[in-house]
N, CA, C and O atoms as a GROMACS GRO file, in nm:
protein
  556
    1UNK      N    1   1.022   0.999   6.865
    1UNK     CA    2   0.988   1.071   6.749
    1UNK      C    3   1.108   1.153   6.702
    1UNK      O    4   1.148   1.154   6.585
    2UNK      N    5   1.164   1.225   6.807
    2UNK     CA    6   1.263   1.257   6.757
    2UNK      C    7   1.396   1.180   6.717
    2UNK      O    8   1.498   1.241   6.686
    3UNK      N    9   1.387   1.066   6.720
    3UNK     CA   10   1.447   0.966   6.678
    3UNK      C   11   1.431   0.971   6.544
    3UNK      O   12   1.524   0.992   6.467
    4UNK      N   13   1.322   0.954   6.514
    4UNK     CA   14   1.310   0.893   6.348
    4UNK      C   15   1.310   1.026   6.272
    4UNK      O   16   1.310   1.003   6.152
    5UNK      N   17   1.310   1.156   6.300
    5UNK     CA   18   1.331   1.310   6.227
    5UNK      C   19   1.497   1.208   6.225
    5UNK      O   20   1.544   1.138   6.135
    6UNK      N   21   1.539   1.235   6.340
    6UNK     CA   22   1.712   1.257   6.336
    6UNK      C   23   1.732   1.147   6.219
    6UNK      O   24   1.776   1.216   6.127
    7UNK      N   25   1.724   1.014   6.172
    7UNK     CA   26   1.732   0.919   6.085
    7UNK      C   27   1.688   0.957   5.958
    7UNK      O   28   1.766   0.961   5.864
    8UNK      N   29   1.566   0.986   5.946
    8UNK     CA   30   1.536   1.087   5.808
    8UNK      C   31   1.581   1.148   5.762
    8UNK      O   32   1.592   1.146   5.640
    9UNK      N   33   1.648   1.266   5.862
    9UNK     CA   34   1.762   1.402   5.825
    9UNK      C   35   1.869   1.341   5.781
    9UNK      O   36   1.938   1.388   5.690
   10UNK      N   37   1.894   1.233   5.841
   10UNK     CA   38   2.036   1.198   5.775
   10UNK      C   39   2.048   1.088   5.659
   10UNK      O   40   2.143   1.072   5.583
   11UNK      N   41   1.922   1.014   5.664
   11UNK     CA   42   1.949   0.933   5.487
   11UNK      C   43   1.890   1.060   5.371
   11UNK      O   44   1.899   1.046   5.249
   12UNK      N   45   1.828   1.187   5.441
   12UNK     CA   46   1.854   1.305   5.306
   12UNK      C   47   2.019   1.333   5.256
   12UNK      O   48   2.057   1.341   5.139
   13UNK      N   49   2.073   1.342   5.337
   13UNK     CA   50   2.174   1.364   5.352
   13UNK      C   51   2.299   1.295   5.242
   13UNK      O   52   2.408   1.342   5.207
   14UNK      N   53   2.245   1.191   5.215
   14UNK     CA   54   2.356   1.128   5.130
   14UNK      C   55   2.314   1.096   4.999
   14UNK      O   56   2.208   1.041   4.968
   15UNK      N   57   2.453   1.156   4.885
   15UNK     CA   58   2.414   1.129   4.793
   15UNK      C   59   2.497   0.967   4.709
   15UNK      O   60   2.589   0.891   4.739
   16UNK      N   61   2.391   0.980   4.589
   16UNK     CA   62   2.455   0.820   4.558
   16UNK      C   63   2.547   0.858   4.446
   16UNK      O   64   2.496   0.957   4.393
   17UNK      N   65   2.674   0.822   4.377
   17UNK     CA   66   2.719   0.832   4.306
   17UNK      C   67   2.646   0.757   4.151
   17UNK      O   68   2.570   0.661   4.138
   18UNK      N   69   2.704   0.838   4.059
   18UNK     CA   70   2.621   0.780   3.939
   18UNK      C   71   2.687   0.647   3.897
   18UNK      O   72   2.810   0.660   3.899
   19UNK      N   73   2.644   0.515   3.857
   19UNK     CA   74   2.677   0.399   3.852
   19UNK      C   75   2.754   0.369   3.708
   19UNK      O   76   2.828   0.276   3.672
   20UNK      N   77   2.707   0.481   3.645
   20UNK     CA   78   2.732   0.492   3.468
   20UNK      C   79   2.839   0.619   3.458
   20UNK      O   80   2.796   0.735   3.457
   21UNK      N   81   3.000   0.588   3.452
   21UNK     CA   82   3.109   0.676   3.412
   21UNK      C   83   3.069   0.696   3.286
   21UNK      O   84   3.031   0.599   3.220
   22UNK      N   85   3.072   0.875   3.210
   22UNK     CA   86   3.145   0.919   3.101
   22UNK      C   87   3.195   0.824   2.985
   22UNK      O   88   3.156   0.819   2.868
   23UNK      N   89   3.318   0.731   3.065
   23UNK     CA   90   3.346   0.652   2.962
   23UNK      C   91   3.274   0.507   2.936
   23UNK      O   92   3.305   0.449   2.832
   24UNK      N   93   3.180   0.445   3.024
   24UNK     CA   94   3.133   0.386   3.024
   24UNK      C   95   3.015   0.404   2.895
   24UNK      O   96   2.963   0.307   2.839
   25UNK      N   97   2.991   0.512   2.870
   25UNK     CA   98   2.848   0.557   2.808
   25UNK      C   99   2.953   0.582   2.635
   25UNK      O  100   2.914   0.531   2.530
   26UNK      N  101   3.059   0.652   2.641
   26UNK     CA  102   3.130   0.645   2.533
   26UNK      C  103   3.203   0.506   2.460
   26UNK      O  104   3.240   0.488   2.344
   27UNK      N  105   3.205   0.416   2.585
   27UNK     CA  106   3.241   0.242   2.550
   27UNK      C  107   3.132   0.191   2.430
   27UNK      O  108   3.147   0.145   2.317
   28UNK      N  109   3.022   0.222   2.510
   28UNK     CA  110   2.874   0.170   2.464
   28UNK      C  111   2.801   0.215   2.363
   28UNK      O  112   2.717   0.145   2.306
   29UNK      N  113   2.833   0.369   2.324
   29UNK     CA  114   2.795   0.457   2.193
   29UNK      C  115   2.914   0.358   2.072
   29UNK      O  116   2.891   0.327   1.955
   30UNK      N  117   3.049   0.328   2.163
   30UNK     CA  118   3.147   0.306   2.027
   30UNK      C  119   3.091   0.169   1.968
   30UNK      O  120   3.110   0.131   1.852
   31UNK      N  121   3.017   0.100   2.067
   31UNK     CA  122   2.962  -0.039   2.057
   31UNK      C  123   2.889  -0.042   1.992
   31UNK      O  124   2.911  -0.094   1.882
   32UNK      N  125   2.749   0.017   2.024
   32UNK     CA  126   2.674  -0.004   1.904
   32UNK      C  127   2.653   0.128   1.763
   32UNK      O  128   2.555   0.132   1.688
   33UNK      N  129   2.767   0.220   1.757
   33UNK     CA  130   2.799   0.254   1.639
   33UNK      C  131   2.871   0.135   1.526
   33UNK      O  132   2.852   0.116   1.406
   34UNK      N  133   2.963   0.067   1.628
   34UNK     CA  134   3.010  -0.059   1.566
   34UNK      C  135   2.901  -0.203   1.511
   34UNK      O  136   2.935  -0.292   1.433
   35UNK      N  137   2.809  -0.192   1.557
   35UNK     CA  138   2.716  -0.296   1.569
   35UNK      C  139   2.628  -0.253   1.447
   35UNK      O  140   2.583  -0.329   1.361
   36UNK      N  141   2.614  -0.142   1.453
   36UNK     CA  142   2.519  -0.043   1.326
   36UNK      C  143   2.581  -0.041   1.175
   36UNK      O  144   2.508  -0.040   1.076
   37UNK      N  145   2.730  -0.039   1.167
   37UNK     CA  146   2.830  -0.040   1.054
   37UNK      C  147   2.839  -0.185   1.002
   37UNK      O  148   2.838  -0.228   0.887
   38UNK      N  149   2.850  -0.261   1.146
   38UNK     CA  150   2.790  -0.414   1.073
   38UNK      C  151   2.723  -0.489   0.995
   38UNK      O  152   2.749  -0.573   0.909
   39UNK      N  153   2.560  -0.411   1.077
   39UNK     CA  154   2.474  -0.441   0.988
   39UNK      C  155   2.448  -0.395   0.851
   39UNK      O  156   2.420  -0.453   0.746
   40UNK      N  157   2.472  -0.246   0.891
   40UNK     CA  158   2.480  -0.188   0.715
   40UNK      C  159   2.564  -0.202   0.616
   40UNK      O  160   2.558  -0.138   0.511
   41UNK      N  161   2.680  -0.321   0.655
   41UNK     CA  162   2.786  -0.355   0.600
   41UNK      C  163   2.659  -0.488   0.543
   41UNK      O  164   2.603  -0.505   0.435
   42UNK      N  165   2.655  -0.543   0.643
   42UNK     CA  166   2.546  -0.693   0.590
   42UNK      C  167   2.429  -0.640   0.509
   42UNK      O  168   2.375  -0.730   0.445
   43UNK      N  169   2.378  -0.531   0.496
   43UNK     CA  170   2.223  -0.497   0.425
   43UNK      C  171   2.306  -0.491   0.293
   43UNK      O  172   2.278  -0.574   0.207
   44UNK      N  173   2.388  -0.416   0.273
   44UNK     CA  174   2.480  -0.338   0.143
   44UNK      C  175   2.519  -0.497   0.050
   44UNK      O  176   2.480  -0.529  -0.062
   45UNK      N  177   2.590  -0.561   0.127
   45UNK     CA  178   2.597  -0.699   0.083
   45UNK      C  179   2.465  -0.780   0.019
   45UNK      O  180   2.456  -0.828  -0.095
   46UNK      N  181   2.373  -0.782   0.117
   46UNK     CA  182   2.222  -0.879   0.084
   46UNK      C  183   2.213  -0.786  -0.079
   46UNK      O  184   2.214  -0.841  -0.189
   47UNK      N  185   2.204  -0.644  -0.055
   47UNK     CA  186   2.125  -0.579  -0.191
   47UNK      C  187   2.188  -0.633  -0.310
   47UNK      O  188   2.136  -0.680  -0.411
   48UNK      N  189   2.356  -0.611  -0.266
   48UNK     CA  190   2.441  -0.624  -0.386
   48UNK      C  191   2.383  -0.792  -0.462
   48UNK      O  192   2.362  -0.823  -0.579
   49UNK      N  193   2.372  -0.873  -0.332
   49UNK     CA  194   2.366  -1.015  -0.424
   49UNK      C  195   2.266  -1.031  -0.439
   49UNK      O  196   2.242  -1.116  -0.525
   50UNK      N  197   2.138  -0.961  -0.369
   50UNK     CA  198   2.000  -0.962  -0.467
   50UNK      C  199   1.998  -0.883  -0.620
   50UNK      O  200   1.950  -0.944  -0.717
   51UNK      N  201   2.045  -0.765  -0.634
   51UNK     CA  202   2.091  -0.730  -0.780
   51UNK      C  203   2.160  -0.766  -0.884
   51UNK      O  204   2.131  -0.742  -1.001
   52UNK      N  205   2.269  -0.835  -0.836
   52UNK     CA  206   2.315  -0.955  -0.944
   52UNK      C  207   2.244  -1.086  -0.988
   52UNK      O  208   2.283  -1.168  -1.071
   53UNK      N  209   2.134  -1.087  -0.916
   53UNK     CA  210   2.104  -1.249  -0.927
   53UNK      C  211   1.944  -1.221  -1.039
   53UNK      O  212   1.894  -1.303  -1.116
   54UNK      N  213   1.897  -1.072  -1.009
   54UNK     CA  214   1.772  -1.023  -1.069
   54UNK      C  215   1.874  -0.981  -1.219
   54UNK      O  216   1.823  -0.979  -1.331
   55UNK      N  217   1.991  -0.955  -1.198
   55UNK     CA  218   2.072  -0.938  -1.360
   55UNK      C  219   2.075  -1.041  -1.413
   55UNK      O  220   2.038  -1.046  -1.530
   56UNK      N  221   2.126  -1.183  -1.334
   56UNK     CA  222   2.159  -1.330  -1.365
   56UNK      C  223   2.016  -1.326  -1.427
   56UNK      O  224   2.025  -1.325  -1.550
   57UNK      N  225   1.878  -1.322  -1.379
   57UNK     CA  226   1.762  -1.392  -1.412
   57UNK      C  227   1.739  -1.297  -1.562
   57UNK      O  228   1.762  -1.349  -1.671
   58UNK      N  229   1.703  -1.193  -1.553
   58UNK     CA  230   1.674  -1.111  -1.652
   58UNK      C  231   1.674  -1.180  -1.789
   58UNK      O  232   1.562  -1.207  -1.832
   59UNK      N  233   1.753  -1.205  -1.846
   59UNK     CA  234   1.832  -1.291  -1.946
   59UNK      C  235   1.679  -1.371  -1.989
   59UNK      O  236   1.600  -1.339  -2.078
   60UNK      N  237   1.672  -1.466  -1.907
   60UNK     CA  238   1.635  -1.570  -1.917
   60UNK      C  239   1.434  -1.526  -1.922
   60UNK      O  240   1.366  -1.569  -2.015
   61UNK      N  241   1.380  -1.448  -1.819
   61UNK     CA  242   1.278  -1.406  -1.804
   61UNK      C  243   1.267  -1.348  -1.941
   61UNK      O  244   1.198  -1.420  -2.013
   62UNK      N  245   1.320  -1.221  -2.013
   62UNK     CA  246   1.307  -1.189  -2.128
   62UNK      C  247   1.327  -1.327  -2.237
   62UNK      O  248   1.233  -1.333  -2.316
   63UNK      N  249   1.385  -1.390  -2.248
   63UNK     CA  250   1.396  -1.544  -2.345
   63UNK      C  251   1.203  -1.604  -2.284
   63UNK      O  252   1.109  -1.632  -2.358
   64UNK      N  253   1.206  -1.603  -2.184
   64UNK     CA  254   1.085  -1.683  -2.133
   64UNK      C  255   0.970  -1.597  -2.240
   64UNK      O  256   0.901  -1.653  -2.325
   65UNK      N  257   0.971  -1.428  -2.206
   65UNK     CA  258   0.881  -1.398  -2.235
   65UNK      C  259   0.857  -1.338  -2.424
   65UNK      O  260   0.763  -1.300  -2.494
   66UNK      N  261   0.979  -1.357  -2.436
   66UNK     CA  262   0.957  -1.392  -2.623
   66UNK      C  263   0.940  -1.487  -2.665
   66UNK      O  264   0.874  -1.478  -2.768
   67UNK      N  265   0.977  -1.627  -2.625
   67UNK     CA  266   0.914  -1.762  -2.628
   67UNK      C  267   0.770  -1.753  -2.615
   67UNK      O  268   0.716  -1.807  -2.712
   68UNK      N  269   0.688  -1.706  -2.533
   68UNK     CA  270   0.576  -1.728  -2.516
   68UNK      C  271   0.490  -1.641  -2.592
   68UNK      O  272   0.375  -1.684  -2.604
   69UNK      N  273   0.517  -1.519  -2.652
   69UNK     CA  274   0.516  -1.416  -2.777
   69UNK      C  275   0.519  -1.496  -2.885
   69UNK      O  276   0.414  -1.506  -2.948
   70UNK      N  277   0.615  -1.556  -2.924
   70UNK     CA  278   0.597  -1.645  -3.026
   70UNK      C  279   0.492  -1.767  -3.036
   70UNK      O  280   0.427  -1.801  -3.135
   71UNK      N  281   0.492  -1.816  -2.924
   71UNK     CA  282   0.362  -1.919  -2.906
   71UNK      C  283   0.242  -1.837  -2.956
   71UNK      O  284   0.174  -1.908  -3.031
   72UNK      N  285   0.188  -1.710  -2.941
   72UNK     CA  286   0.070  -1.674  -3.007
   72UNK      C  287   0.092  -1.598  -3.136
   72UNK      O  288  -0.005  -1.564  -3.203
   73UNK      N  289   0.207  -1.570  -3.170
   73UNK     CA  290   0.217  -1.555  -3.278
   73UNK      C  291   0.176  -1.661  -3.397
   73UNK      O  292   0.111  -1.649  -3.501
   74UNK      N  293   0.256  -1.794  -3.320
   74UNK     CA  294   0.228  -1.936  -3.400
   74UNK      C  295   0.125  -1.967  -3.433
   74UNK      O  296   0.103  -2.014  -3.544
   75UNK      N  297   0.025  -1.946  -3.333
   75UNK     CA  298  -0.133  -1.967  -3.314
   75UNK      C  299  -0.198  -1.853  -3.390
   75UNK      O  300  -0.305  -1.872  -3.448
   76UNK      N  301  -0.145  -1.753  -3.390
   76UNK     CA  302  -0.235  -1.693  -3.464
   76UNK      C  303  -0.231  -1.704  -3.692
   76UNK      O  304  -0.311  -1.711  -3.786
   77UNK      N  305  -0.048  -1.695  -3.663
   77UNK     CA  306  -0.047  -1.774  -3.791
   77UNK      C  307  -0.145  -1.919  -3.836
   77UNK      O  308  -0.175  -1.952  -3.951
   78UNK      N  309  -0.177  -1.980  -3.728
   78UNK     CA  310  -0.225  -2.122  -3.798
   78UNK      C  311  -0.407  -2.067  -3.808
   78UNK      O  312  -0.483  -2.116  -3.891
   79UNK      N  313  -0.440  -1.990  -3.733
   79UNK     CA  314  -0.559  -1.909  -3.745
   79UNK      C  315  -0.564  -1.908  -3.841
   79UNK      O  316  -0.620  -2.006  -3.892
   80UNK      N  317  -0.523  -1.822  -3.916
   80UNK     CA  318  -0.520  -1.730  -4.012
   80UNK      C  319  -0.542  -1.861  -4.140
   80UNK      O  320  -0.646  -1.868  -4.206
   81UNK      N  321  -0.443  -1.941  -4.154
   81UNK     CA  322  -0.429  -2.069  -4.268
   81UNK      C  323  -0.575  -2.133  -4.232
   81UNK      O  324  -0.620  -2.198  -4.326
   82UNK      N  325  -0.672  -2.126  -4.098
   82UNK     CA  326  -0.779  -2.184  -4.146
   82UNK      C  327  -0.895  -2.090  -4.172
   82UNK      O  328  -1.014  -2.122  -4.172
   83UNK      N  329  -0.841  -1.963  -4.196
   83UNK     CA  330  -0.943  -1.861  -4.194
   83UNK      C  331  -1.023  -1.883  -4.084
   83UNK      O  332  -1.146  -1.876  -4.095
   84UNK      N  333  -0.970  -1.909  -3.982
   84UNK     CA  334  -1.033  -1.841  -3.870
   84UNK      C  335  -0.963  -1.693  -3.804
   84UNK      O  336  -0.880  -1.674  -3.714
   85UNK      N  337  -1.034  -1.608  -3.887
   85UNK     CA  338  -1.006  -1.469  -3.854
   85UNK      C  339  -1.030  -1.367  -3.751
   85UNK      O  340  -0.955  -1.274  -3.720
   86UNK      N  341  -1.126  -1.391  -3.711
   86UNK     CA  342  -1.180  -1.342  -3.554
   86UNK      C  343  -1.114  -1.398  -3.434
   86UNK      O  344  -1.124  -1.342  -3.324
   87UNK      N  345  -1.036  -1.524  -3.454
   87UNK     CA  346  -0.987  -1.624  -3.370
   87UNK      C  347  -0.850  -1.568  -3.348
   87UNK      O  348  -0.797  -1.547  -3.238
   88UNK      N  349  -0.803  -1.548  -3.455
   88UNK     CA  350  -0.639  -1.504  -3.479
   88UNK      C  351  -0.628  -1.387  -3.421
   88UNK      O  352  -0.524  -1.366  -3.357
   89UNK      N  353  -0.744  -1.269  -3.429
   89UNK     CA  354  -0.732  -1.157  -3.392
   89UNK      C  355  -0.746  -1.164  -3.214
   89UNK      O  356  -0.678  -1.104  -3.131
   90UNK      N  357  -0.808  -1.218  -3.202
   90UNK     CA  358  -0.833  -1.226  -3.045
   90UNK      C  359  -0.694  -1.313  -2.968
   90UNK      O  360  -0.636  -1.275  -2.866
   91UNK      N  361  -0.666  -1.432  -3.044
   91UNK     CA  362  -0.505  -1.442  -3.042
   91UNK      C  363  -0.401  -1.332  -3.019
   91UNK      O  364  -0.323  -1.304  -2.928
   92UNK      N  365  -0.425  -1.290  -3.116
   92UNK     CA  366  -0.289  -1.148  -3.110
   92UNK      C  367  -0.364  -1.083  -3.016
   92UNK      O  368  -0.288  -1.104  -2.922
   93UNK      N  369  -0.463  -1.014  -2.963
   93UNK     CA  370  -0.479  -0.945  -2.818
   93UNK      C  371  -0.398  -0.980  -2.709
   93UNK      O  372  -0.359  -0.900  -2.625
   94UNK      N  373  -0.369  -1.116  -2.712
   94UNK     CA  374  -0.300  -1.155  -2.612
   94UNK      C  375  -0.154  -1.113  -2.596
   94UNK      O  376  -0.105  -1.139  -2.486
   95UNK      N  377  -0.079  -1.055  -2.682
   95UNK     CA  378   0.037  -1.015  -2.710
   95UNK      C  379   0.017  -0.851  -2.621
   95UNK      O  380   0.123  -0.789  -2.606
   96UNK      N  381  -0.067  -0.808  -2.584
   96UNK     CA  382  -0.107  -0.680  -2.550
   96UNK      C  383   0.014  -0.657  -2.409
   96UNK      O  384   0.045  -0.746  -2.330
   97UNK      N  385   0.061  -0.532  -2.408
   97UNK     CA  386   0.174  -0.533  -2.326
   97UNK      C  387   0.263  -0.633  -2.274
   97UNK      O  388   0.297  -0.638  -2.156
   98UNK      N  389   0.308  -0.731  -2.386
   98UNK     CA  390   0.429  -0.769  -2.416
   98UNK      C  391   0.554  -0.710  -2.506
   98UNK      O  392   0.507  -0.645  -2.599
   99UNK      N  393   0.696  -0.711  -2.508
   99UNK     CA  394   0.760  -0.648  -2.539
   99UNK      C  395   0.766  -0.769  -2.632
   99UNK      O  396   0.762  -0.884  -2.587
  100UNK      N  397   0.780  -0.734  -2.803
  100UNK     CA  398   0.806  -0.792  -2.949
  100UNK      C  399   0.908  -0.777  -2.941
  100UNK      O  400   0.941  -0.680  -2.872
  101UNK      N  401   0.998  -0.845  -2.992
  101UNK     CA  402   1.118  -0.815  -3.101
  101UNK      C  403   1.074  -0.689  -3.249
  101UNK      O  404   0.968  -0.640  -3.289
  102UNK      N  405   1.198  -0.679  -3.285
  102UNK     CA  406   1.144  -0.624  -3.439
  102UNK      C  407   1.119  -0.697  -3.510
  102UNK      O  408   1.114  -0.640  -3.618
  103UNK      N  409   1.098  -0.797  -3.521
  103UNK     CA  410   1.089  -0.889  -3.625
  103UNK      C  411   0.959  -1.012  -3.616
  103UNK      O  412   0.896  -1.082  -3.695
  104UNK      N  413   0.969  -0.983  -3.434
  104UNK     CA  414   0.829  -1.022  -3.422
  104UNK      C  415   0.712  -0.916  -3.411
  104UNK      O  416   0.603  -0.958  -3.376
  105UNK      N  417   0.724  -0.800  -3.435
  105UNK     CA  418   0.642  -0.696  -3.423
  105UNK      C  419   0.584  -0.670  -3.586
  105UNK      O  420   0.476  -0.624  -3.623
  106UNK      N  421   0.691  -0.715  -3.661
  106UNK     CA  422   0.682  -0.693  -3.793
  106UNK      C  423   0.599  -0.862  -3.894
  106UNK      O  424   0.566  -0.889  -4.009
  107UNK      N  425   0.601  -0.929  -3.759
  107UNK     CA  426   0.515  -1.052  -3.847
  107UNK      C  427   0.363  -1.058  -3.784
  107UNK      O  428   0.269  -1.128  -3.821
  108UNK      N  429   0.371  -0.949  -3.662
  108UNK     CA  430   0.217  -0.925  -3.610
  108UNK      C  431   0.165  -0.829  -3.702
  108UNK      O  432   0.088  -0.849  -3.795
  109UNK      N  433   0.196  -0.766  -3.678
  109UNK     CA  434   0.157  -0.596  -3.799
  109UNK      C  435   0.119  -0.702  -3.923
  109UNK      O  436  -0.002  -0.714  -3.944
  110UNK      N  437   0.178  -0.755  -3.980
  110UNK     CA  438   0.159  -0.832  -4.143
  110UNK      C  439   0.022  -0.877  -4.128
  110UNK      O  440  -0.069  -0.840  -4.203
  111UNK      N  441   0.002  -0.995  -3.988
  111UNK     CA  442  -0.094  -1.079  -3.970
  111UNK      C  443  -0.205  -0.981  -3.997
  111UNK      O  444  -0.276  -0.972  -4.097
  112UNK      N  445  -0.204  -0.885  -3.848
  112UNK     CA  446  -0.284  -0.791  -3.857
  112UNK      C  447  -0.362  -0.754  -4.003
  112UNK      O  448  -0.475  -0.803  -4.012
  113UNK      N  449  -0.308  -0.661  -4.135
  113UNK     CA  450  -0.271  -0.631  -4.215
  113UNK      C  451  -0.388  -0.757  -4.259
  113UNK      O  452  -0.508  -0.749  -4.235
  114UNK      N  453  -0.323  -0.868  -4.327
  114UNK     CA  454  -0.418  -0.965  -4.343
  114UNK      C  455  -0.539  -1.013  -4.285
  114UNK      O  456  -0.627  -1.058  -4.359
  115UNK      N  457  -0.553  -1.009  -4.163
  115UNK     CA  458  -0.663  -1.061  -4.134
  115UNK      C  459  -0.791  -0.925  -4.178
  115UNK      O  460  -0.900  -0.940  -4.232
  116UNK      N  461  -0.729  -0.810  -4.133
  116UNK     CA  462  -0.840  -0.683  -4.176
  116UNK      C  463  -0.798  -0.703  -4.322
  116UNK      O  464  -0.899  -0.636  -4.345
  117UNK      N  465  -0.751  -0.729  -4.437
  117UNK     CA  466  -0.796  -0.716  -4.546
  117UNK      C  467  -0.877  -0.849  -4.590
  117UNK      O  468  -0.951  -0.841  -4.688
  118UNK      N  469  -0.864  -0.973  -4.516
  118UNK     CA  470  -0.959  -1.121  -4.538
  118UNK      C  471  -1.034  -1.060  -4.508
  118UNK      O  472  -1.087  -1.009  -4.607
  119UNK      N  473  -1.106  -1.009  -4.356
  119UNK     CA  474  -1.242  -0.958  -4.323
  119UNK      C  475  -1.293  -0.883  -4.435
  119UNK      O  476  -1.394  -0.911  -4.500
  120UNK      N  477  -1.223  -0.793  -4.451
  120UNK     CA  478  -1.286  -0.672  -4.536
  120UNK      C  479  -1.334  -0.753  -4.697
  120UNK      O  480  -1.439  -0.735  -4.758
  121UNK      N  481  -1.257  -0.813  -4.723
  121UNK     CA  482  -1.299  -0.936  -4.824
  121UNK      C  483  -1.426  -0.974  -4.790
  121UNK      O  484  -1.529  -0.929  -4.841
  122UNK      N  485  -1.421  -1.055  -4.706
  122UNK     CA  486  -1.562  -1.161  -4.635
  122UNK      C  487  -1.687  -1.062  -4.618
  122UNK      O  488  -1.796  -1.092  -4.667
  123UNK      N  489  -1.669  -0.954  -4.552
  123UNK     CA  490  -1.793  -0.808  -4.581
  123UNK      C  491  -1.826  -0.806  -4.730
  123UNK      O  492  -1.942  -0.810  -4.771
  124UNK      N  493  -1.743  -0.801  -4.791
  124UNK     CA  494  -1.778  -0.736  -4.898
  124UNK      C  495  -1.874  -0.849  -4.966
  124UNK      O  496  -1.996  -0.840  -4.979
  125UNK      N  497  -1.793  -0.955  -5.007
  125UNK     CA  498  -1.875  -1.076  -5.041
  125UNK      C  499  -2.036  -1.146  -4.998
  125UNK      O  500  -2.133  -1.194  -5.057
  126UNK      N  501  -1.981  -1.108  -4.821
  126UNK     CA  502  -2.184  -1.199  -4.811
  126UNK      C  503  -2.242  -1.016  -4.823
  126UNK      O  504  -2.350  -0.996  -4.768
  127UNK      N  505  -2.209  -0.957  -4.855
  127UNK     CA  506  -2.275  -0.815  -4.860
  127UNK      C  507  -2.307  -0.791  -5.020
  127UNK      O  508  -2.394  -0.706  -5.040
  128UNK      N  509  -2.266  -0.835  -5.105
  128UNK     CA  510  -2.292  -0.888  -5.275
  128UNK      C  511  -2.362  -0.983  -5.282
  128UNK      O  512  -2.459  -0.986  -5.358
  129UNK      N  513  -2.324  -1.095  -5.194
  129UNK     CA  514  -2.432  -1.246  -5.163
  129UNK      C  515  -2.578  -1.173  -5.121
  129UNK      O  516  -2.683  -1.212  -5.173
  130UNK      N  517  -2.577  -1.095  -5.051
  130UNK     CA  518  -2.702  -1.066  -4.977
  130UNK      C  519  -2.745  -0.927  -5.086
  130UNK      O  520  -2.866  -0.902  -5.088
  131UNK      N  521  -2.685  -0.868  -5.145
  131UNK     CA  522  -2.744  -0.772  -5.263
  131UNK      C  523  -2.809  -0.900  -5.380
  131UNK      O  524  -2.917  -0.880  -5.435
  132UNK      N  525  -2.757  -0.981  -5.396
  132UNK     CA  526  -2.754  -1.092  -5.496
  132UNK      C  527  -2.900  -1.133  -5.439
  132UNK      O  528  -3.005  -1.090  -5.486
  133UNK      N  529  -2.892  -1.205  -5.351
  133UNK     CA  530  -3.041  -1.263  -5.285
  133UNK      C  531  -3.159  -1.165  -5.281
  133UNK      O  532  -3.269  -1.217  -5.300
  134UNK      N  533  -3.157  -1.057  -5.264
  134UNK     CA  534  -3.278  -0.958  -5.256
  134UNK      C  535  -3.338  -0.908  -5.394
  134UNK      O  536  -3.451  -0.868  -5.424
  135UNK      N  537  -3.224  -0.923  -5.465
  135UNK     CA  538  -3.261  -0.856  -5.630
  135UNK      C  539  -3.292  -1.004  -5.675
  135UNK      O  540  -3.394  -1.003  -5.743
  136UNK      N  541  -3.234  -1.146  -5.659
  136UNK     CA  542  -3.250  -1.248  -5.709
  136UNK      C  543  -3.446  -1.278  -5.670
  136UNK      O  544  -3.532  -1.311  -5.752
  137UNK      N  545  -3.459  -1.258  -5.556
  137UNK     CA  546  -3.573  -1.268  -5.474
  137UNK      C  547  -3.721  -1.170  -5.585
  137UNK      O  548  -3.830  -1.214  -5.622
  138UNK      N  549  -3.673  -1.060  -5.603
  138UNK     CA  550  -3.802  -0.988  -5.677
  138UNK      C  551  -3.822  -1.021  -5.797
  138UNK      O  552  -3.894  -0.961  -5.877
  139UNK      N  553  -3.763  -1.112  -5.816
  139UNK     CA  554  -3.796  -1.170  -6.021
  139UNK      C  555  -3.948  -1.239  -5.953
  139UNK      O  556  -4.028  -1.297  -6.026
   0.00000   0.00000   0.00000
């Protein structure tokens, strides 16, 4: 027994040196500070050529989306030539938070303009038609 005290007492006894030097730990900070500048060198890059390429598209997305502005513009013009007026108007709804040109903003407004003064026409008329029929009616 007193054997194994005396063996105990003495593996207390020793210490272990640390396996990780000072500079070992400053090698490894310089490492992956370096590894970190890399990547944020590579993210900085990805953004840059995702932002040029959303500039490259732009162009074209705005062309896409006045092209297709004009498609109901077209449609609502040909509305309009068959006096279908309720049709044209519900047409131009569709233009609803799209960006016009001036010039296409200024041939909606017109349409507009026309179709509420045709309606207001067409009221007035079966509304004389129908004064016409009730007074025609009591003879």
């Amino acid at each position: 027994m007193l054997g194994a005290a005396l063996a105990w007492t003495a593996g207390c006894g020793k210490k272990e040196e640390p396996t990780t030097t000072v500079e070992d730990t400053q090698k490894a900070a310089d490492t992956v500070a370096g590894e970190m500048e890399k990547t944020a060198d590579t993210a900085k890059a990805a953004a840059e050529k995702a932002a040029g390429e959303v500039k490259e598209q732009a162009p074209s997305a705005v062309a896409a989306a006045s092209a297709k502005a004009q498609e109901v513009i077209d449609k609502a013009k040909s509305l309009v030539g068959e006096n279908k007026y309720q049709d044209a108007l519900t047409a131009l709804q569709g233009l609803a938070g799209m960006k016009l040109s001036d010039e296409q903003q200024k041939i909606v407004d017109g349409l507009k303009k026309q179709i509420q003064d045709a309606l207001a026409k067409k009221a007035a008329s079966e509304a004389t038609s129908a004064a016409g029929n009730v007074l025609g009616g009591e003879k």
